[in-house]
PyMOL CGO cylinders between C-alpha atoms (Angstrom):
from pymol import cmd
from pymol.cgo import CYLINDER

trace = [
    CYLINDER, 0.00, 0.00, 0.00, 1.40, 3.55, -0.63, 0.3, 1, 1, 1, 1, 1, 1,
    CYLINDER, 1.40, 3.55, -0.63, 1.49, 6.36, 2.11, 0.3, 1, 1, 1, 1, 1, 1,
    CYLINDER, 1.49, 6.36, 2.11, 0.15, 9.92, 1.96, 0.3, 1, 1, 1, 1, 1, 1,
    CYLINDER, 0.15, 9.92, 1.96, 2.90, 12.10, 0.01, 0.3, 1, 1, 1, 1, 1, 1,
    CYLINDER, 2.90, 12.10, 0.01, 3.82, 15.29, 1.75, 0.3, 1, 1, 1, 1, 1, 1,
    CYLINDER, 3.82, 15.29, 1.75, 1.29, 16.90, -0.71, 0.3, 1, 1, 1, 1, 1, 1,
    CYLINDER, 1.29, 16.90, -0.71, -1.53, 15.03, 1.23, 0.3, 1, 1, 1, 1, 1, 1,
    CYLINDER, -1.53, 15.03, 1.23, -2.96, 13.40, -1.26, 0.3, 1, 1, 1, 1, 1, 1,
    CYLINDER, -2.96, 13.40, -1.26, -3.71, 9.78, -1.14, 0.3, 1, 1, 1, 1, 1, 1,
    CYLINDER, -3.71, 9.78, -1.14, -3.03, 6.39, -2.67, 0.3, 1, 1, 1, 1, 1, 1,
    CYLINDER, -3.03, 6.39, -2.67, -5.74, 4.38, -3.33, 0.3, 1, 1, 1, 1, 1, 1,
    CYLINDER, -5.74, 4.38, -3.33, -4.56, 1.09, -4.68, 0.3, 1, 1, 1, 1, 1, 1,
    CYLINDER, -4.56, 1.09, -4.68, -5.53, -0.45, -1.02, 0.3, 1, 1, 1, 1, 1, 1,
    CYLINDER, -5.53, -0.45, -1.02, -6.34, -4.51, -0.97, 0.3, 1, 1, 1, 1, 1, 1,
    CYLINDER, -6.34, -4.51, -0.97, -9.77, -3.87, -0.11, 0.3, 1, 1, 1, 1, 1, 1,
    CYLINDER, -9.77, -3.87, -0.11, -10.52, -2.17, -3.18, 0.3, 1, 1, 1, 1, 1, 1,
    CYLINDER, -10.52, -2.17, -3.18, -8.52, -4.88, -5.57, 0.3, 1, 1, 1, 1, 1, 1,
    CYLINDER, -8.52, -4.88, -5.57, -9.87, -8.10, -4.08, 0.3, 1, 1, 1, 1, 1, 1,
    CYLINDER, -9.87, -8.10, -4.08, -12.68, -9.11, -7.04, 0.3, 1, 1, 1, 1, 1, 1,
    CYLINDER, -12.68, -9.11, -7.04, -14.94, -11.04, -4.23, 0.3, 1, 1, 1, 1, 1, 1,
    CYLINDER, -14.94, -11.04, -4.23, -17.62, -11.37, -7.29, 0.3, 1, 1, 1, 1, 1, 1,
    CYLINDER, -17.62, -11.37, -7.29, -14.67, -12.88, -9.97, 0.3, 1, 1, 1, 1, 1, 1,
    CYLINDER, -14.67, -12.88, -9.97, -13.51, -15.22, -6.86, 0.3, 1, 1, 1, 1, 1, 1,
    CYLINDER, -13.51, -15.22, -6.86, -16.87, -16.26, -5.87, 0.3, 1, 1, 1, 1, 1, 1,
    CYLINDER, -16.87, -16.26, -5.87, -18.03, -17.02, -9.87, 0.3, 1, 1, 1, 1, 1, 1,
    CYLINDER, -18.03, -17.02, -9.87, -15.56, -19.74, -10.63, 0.3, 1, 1, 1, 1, 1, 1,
    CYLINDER, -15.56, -19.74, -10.63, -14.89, -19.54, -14.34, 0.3, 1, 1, 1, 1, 1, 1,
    CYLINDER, -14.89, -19.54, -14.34, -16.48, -15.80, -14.81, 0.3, 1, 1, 1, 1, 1, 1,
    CYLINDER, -16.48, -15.80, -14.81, -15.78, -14.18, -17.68, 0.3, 1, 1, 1, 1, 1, 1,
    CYLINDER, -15.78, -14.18, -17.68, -17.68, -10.75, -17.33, 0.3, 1, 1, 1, 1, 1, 1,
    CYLINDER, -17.68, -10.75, -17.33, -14.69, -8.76, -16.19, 0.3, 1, 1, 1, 1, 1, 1,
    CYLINDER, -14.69, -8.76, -16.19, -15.03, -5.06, -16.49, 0.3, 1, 1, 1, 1, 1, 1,
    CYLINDER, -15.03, -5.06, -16.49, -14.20, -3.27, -19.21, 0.3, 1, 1, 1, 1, 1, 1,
    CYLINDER, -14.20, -3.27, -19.21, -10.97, -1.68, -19.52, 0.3, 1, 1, 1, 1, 1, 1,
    CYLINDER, -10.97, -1.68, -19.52, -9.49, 1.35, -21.38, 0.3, 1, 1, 1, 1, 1, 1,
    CYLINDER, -9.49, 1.35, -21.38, -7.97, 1.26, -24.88, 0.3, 1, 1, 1, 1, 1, 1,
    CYLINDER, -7.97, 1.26, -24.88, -4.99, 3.20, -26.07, 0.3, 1, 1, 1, 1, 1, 1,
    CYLINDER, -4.99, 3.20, -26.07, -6.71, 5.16, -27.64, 0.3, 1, 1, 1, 1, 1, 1,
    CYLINDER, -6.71, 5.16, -27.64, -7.71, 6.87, -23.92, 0.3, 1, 1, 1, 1, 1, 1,
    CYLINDER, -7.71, 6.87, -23.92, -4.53, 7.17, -22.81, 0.3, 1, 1, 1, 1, 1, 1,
    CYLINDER, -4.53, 7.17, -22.81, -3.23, 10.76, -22.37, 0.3, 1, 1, 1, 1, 1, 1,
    CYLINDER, -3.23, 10.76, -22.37, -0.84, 12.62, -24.54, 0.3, 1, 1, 1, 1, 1, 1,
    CYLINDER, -0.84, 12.62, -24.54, 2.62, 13.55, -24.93, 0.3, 1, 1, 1, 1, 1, 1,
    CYLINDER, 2.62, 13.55, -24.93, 2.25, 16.63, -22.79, 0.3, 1, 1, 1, 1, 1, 1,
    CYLINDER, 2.25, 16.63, -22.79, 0.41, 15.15, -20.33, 0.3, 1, 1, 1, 1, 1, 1,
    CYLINDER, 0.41, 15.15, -20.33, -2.94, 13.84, -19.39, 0.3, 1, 1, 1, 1, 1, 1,
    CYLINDER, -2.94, 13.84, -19.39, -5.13, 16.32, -20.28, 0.3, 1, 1, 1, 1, 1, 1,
    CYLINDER, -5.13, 16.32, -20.28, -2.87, 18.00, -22.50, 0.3, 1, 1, 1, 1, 1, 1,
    CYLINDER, -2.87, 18.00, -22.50, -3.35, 21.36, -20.98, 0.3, 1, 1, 1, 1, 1, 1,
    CYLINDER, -3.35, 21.36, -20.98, -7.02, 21.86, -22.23, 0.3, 1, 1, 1, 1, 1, 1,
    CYLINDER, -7.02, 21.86, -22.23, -8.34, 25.71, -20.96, 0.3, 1, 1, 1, 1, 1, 1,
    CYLINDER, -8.34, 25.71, -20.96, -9.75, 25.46, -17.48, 0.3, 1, 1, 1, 1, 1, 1,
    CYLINDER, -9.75, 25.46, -17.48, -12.44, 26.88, -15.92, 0.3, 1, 1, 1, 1, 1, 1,
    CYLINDER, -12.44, 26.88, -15.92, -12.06, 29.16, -12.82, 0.3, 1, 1, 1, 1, 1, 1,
    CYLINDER, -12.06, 29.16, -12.82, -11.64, 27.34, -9.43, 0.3, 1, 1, 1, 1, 1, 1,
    CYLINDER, -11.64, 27.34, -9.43, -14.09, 27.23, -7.22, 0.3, 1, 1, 1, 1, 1, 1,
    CYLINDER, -14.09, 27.23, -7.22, -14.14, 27.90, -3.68, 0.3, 1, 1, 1, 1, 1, 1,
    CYLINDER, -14.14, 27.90, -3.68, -13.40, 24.85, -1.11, 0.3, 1, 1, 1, 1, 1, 1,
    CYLINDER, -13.40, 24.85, -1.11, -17.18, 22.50, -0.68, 0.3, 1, 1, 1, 1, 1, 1,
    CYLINDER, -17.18, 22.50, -0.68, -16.99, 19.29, 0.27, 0.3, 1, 1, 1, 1, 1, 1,
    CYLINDER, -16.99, 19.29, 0.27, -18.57, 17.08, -2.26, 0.3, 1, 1, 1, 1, 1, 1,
    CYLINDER, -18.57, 17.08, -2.26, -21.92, 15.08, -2.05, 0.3, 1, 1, 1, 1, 1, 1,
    CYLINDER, -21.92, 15.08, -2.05, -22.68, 13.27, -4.71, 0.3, 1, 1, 1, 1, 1, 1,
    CYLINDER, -22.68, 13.27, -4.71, -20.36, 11.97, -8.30, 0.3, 1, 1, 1, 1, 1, 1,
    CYLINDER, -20.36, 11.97, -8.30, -22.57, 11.48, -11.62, 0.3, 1, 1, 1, 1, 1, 1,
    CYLINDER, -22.57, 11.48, -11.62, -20.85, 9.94, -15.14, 0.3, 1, 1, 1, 1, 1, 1,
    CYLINDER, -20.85, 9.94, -15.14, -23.68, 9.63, -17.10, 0.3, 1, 1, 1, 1, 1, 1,
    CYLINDER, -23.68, 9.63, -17.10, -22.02, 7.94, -20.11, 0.3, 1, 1, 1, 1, 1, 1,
    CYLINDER, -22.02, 7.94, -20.11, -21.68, 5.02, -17.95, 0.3, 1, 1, 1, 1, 1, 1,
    CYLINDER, -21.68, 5.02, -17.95, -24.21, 4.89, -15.87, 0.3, 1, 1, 1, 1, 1, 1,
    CYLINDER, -24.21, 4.89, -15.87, -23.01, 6.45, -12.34, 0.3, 1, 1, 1, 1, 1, 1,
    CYLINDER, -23.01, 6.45, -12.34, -25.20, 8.24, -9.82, 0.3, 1, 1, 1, 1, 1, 1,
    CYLINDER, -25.20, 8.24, -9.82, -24.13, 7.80, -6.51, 0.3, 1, 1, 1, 1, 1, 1,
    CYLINDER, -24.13, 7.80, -6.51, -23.34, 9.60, -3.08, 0.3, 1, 1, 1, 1, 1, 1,
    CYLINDER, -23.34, 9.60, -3.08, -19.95, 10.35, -2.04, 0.3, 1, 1, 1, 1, 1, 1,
    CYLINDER, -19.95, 10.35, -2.04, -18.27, 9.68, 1.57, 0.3, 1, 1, 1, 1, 1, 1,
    CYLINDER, -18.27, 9.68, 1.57, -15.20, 11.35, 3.50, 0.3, 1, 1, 1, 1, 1, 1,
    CYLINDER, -15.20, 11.35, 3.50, -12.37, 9.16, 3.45, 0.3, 1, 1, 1, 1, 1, 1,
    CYLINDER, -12.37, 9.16, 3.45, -9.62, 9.29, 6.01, 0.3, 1, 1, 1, 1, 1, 1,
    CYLINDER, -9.62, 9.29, 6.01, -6.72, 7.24, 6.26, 0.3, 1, 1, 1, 1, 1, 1,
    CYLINDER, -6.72, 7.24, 6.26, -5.96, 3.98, 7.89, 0.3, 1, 1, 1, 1, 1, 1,
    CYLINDER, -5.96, 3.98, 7.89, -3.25, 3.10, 10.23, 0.3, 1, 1, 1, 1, 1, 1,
    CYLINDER, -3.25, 3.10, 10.23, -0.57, 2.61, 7.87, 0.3, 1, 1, 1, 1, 1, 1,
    CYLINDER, -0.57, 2.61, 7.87, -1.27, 5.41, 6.15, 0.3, 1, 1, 1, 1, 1, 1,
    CYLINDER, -1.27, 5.41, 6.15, -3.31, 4.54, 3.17, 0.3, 1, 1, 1, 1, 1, 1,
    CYLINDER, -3.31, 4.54, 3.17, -6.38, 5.83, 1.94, 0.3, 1, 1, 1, 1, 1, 1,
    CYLINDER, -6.38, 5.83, 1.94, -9.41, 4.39, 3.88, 0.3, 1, 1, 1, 1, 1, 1,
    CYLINDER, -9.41, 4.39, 3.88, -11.97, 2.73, 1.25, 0.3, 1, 1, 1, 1, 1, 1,
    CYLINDER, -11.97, 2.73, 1.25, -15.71, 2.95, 1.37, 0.3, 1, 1, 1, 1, 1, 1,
    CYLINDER, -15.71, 2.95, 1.37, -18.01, 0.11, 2.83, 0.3, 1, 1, 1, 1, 1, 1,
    CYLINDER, -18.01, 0.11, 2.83, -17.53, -2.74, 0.10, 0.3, 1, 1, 1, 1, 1, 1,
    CYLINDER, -17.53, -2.74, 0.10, -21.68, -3.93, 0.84, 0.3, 1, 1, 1, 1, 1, 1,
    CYLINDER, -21.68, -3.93, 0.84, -22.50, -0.57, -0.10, 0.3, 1, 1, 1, 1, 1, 1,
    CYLINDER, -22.50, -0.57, -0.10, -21.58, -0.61, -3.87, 0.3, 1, 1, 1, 1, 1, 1,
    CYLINDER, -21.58, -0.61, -3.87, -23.13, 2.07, -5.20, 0.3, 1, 1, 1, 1, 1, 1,
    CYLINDER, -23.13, 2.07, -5.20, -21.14, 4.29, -3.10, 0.3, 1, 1, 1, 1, 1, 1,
    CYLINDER, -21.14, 4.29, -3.10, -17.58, 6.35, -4.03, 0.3, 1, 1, 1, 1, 1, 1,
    CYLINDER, -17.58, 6.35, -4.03, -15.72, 8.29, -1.39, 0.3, 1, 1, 1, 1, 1, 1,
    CYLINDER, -15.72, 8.29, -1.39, -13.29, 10.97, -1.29, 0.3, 1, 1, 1, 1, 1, 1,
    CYLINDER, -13.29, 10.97, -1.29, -10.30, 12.34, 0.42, 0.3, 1, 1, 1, 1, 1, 1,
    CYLINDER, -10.30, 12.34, 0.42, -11.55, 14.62, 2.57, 0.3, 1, 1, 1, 1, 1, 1,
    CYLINDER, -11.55, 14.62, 2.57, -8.14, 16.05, 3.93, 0.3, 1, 1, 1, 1, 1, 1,
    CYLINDER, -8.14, 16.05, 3.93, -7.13, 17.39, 0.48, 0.3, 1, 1, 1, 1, 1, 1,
    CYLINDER, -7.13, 17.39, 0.48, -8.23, 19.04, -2.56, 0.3, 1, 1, 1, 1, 1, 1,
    CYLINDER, -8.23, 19.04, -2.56, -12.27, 19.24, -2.61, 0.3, 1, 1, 1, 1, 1, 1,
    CYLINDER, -12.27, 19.24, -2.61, -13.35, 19.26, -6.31, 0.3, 1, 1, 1, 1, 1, 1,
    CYLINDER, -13.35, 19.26, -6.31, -13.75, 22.18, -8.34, 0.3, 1, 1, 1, 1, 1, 1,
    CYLINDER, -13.75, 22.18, -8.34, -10.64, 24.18, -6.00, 0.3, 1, 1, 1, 1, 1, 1,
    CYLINDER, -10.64, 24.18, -6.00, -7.28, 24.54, -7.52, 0.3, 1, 1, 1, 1, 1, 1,
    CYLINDER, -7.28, 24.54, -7.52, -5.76, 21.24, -6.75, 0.3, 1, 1, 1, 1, 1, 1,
    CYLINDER, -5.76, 21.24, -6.75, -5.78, 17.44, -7.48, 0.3, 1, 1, 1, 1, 1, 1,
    CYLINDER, -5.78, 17.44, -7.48, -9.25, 15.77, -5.62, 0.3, 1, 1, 1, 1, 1, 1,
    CYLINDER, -9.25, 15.77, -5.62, -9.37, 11.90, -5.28, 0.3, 1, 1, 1, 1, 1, 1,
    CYLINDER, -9.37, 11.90, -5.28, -12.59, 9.97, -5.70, 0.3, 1, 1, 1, 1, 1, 1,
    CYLINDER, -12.59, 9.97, -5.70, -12.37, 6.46, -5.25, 0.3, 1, 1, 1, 1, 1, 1,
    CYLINDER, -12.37, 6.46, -5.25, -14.87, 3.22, -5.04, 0.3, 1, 1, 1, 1, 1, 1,
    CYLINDER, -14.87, 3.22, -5.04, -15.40, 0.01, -5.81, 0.3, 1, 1, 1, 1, 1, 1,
    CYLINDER, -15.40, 0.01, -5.81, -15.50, -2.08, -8.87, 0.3, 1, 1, 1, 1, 1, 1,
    CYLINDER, -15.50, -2.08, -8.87, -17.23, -4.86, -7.63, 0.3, 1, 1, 1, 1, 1, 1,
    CYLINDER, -17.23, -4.86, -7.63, -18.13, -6.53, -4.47, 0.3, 1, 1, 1, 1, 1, 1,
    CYLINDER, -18.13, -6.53, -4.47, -18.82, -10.12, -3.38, 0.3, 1, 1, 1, 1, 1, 1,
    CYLINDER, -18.82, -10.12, -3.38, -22.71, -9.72, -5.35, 0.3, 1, 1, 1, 1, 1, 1,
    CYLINDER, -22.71, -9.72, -5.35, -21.81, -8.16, -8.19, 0.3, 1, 1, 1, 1, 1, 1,
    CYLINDER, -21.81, -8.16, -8.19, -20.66, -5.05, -10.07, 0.3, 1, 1, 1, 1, 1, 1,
    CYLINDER, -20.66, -5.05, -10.07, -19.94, -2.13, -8.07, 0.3, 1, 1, 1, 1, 1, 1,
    CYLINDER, -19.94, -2.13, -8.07, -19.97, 1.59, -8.95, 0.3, 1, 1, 1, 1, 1, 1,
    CYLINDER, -19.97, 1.59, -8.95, -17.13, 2.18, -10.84, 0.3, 1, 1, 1, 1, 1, 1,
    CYLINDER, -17.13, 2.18, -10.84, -17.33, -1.23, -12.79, 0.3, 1, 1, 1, 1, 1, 1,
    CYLINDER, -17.33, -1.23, -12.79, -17.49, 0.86, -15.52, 0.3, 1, 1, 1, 1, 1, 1,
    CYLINDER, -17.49, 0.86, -15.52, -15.24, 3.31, -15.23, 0.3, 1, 1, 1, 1, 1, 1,
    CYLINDER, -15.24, 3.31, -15.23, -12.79, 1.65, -17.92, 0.3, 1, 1, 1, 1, 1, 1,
    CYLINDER, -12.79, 1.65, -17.92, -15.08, 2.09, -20.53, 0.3, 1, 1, 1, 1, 1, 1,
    CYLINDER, -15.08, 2.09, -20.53, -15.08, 6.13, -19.63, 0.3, 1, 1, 1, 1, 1, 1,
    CYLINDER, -15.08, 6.13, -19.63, -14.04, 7.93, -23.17, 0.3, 1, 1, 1, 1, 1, 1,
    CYLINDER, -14.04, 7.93, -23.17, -12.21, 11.28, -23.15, 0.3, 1, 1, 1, 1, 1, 1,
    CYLINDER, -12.21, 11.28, -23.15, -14.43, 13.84, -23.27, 0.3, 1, 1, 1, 1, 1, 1,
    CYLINDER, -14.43, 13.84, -23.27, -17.17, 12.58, -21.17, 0.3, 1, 1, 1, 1, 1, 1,
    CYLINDER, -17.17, 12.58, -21.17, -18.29, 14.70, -18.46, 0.3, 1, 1, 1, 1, 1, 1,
    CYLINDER, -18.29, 14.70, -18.46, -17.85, 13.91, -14.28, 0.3, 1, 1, 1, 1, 1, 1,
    CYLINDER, -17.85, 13.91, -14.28, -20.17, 16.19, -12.62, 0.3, 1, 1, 1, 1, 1, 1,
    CYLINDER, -20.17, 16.19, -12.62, -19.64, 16.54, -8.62, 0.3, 1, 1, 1, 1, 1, 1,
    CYLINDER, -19.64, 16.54, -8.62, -22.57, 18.14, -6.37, 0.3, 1, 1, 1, 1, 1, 1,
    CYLINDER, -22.57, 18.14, -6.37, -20.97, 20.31, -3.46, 0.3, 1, 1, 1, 1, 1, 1,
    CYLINDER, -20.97, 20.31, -3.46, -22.66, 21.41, -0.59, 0.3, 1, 1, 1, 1, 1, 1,
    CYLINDER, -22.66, 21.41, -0.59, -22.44, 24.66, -1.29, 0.3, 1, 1, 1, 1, 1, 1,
    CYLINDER, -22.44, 24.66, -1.29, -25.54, 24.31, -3.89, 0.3, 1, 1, 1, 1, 1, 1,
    CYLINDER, -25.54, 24.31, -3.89, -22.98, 24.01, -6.59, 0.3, 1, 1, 1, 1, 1, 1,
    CYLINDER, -22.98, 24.01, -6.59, -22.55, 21.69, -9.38, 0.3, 1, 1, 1, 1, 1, 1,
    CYLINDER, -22.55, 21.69, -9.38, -18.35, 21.43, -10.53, 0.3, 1, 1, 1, 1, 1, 1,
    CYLINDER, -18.35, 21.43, -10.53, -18.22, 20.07, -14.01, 0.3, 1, 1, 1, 1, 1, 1,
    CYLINDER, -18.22, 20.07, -14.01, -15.49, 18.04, -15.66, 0.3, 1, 1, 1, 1, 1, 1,
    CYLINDER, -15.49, 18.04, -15.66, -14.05, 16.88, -18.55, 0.3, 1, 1, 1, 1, 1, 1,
    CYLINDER, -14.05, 16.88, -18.55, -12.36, 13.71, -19.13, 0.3, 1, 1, 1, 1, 1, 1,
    CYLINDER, -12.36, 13.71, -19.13, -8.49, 13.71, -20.50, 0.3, 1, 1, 1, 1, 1, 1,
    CYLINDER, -8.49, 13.71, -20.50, -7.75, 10.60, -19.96, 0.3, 1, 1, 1, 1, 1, 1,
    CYLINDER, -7.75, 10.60, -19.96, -8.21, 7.37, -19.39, 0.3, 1, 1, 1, 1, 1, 1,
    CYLINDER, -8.21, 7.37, -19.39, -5.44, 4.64, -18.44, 0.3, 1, 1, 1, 1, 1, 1,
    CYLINDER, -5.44, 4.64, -18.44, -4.79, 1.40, -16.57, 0.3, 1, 1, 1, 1, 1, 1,
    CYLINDER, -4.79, 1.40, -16.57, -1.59, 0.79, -14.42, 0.3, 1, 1, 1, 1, 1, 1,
    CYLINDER, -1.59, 0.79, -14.42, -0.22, -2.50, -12.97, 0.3, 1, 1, 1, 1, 1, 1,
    CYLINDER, -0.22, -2.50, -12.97, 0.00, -2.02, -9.57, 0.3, 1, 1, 1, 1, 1, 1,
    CYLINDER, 0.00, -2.02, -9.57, 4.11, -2.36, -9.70, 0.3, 1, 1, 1, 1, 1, 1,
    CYLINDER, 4.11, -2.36, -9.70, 4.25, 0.29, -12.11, 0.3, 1, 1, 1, 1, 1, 1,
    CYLINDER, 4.25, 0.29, -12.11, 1.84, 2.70, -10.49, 0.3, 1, 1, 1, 1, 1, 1,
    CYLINDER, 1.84, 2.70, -10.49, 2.93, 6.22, -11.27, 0.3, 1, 1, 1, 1, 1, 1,
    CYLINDER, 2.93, 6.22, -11.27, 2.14, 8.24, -8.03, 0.3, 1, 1, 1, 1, 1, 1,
    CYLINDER, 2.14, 8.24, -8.03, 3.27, 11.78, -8.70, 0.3, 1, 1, 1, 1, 1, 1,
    CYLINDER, 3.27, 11.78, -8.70, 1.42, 11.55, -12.15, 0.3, 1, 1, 1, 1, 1, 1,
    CYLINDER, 1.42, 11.55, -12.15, -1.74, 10.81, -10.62, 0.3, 1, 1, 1, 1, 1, 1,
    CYLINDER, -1.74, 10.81, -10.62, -1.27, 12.31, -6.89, 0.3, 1, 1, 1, 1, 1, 1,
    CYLINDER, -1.27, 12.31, -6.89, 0.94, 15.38, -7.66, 0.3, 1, 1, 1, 1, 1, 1,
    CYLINDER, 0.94, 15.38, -7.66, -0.04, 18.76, -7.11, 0.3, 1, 1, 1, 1, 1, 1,
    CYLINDER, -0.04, 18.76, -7.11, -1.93, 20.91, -9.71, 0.3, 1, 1, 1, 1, 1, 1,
    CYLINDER, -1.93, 20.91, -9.71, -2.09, 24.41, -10.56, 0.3, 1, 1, 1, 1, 1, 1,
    CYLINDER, -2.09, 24.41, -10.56, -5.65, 24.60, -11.48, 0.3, 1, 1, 1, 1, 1, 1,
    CYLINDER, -5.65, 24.60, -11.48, -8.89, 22.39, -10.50, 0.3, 1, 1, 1, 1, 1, 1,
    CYLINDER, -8.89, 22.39, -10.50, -7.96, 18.49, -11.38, 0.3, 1, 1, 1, 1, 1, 1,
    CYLINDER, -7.96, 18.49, -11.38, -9.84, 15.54, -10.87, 0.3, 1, 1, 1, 1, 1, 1,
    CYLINDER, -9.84, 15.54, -10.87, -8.76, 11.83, -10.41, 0.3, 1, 1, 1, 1, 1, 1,
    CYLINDER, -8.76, 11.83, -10.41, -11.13, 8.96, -10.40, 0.3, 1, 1, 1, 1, 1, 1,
    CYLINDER, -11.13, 8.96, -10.40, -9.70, 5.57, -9.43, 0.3, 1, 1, 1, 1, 1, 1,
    CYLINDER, -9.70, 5.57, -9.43, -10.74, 2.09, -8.75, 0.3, 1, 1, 1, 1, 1, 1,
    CYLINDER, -10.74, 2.09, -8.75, -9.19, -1.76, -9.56, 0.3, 1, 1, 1, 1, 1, 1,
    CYLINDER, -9.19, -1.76, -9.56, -8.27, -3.09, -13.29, 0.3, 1, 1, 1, 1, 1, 1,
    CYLINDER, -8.27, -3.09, -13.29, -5.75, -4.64, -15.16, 0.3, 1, 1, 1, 1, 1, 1,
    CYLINDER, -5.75, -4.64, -15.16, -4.81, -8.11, -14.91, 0.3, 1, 1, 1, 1, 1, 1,
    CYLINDER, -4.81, -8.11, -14.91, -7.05, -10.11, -12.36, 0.3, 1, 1, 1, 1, 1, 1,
    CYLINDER, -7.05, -10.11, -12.36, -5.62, -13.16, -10.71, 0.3, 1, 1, 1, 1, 1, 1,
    CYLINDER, -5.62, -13.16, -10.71, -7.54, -15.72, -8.45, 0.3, 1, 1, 1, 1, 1, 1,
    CYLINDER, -7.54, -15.72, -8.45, -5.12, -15.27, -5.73, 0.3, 1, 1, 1, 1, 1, 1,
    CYLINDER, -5.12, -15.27, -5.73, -4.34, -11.70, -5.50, 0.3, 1, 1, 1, 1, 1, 1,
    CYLINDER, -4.34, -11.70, -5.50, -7.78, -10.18, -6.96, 0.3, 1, 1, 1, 1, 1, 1,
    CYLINDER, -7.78, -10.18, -6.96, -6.76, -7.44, -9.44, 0.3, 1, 1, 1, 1, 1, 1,
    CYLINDER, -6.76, -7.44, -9.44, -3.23, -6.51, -10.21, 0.3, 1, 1, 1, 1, 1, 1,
    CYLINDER, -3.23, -6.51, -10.21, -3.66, -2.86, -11.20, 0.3, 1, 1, 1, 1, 1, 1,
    CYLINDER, -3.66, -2.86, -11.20, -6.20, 0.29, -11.29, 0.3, 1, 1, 1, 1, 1, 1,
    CYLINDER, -6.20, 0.29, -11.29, -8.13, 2.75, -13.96, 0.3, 1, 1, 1, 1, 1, 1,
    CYLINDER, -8.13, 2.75, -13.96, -7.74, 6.14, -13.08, 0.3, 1, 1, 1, 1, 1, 1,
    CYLINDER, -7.74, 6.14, -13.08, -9.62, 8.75, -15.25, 0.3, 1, 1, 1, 1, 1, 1,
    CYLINDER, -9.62, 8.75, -15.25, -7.84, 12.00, -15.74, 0.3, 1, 1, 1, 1, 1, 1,
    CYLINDER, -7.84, 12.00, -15.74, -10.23, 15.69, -15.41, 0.3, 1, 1, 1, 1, 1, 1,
    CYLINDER, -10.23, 15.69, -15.41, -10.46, 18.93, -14.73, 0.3, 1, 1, 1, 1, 1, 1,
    CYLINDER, -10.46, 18.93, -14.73, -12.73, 21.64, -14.30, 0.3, 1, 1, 1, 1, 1, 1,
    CYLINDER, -12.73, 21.64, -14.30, -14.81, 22.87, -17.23, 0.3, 1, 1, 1, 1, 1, 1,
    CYLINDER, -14.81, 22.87, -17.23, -17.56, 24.27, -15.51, 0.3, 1, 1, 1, 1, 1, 1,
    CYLINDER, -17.56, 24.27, -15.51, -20.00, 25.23, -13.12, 0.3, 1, 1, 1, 1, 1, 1,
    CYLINDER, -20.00, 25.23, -13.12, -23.52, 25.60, -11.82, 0.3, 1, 1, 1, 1, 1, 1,
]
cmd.load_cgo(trace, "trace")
């Protein structure tokens, strides 16, 4: 497990969030999520490759996460940090729940915010089982409770084997509103679960 950086920010790759209970518990499943192609993958200059911003927002903690090209409406919960110093995950029976670091960057404020759930659980897909069919472009929308709605647009999308995780790519600090949105992908193996995550790459477009 990786330890909060000295930006504050997070790792998620935790075991709880990697363990594919529902591709254990089917035997010979085949229905593994879907995963991103090349063709998501960021660009030479980055990410996002520098795409115009909107203006940050003021610091609100965020309630609620929609991506409605794949489906995802769900609430969002503080996460804290566990005693090793990794990113707490949310409750794996609730699945249609994400969470988010609540001791750094909220979205929509200048700054790199972490949201992070589940892919699946022991009964089935979980709310980010589709994350790794995400296409740039598509829009993340995050209710704050403020009243506001921060909008996002999608960069990039890209898978990493666990081993080759790069942390100050995804967890580094940014200079205007960013957005990372992680759970478990890659390879999945019967005794470790998966071996990797999809992280989806934003940042602020908008707001209402």
């Amino acid at each position: 497990m990786r330890r909060v950086k000295d930006t504050a920010i997070a790792a998620v790759t935790a075991v709880a969030l990697c363990s594919g209970a529902w591709l254990l518990l089917g035997g010979g499943r085949t229905d593994a999520p879907p995963q991103p192609s090349a063709a998501q993958a960021g660009t030479a200059t980055g990410p996002d490759g520098r795409g115009a911003a909107a203006p940050a927002l003021p610091p609100s903690p965020p309630d609620r996460v929609r991506i409605p090209a794949i489906g995802v409406d769900a609430p969002l919960t503080g996460l804290g940090l566990t005693a090793t110093g990794s990113l707490d995950v949310p409750p794996a029976e609730k699945k249609n729940l994400a969470g988010w670091y609540e001791a750094g960057t909220t979205p929509g404020e200048t700054g790199t915010a972490i949201v992070a759930g589940h892919v699946d659980n022991a009964e089935g897909p979980a709310v980010f089982y589709r994350l790794g069919a995400l296409k740039k472009g598509s829009t993340i929308e995050v209710d704050r409770r403020d009243g506001g709605v921060a909008v996002f647009t999608v960069d990039a999308v890209e898978v990493y084997a666990a081993d080759a995780f790069p942390d100050e790519k995804v967890y580094g600090a940014a200079d205007r509103p960013e957005l990372r949105v992680i759970t478990c992908g890659g390879a999945y193996s019967r005794s470790t679960g998966y071996q990797g995550n999809v992280v989806v790459f934003a940042h602020l477009t908008g707001s209402r």
